[in-house]
C-alpha positions as CSV (number, residue, x, y, z in Angstrom):
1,X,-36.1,3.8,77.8
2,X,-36.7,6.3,75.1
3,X,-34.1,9.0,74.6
4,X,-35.5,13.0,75.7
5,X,-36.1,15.1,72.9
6,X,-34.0,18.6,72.8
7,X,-37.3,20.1,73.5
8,X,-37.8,18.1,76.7
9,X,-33.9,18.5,77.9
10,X,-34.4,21.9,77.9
11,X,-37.7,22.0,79.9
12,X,-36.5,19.7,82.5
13,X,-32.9,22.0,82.3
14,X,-35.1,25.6,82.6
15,X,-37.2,23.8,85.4
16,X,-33.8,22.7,87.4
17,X,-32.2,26.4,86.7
18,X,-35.4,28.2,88.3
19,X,-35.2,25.5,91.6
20,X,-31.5,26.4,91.9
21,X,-31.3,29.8,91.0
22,X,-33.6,29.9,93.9
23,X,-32.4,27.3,96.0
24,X,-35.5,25.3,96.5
25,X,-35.3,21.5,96.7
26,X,-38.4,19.0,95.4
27,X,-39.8,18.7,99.0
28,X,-40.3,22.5,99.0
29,X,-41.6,22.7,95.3
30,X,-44.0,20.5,96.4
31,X,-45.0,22.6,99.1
32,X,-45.3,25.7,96.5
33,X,-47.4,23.4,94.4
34,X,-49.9,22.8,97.3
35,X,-50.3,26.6,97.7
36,X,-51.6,27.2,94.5
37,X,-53.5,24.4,94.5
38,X,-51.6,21.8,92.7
39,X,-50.9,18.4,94.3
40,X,-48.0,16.7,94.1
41,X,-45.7,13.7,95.7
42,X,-42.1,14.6,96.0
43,X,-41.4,11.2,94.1
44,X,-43.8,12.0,91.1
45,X,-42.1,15.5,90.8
46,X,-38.7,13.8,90.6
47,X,-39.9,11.2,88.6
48,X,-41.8,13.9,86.0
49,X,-38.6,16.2,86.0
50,X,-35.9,13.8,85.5
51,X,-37.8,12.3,82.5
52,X,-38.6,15.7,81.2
53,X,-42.3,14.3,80.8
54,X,-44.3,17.1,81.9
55,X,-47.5,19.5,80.2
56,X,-46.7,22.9,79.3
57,X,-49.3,23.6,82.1
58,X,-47.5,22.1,84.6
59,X,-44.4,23.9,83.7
60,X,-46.0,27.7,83.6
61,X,-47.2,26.1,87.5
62,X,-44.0,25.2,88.5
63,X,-43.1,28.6,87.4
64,X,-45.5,30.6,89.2
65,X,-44.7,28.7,92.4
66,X,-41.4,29.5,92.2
67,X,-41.5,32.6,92.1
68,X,-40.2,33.5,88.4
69,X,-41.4,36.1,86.4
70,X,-39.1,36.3,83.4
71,X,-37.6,32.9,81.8
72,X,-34.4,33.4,79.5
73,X,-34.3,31.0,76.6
74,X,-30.8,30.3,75.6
C-alpha cells in the first residue's frame, strides 16, 4: 500500500478533528451526508477517510454536514 502524502494526512487529520470536536461517529456522518444529498455507506466513509483518498469536494461536504464554519490550518 502506498504511503499518504502530508497533504492527505492532514485532510483525513482535519476531517477526524471536525467529527470529534463534534462528537459525531461515521454512522451519523453518514446520516448528515444523506441530508444534503450525498450518499454514502458507513464502510466506504471509513474506508475513504482512513486512506485519506477523498476530492476536495467531498471534504467542503463533509464540512458543511458537520456543521463547521471556520477550519484552522495548523
Amino acid at each position: 500500500m502506498p504511503e499518504l502524502t502530508e497533504w492527505e494526512t492532514q485532510a483525513k487529520g482535519l476531517l477526524r478533528a471536525e467529527m470529534a470536536r463534534r462528537s459525531v461517529t461515521y454512522a451519523q456522518l453518514v446520516e448528515r451526508l444523506a441530508a444534503i444529498g450525498v450518499q454514502e455507506d458507513e464502510r466506504n466513509l471509513r474506508n475513504k477517510v482512513a486512506r485519506g483518498k477523498f476530492t476536495a469536494a467531498f471534504f467542503l461536504q463533509c464540512l458543511s454536514a458537520l456543521g463547521t464554519q471556520r477550519l484552522e490550518l495548523t
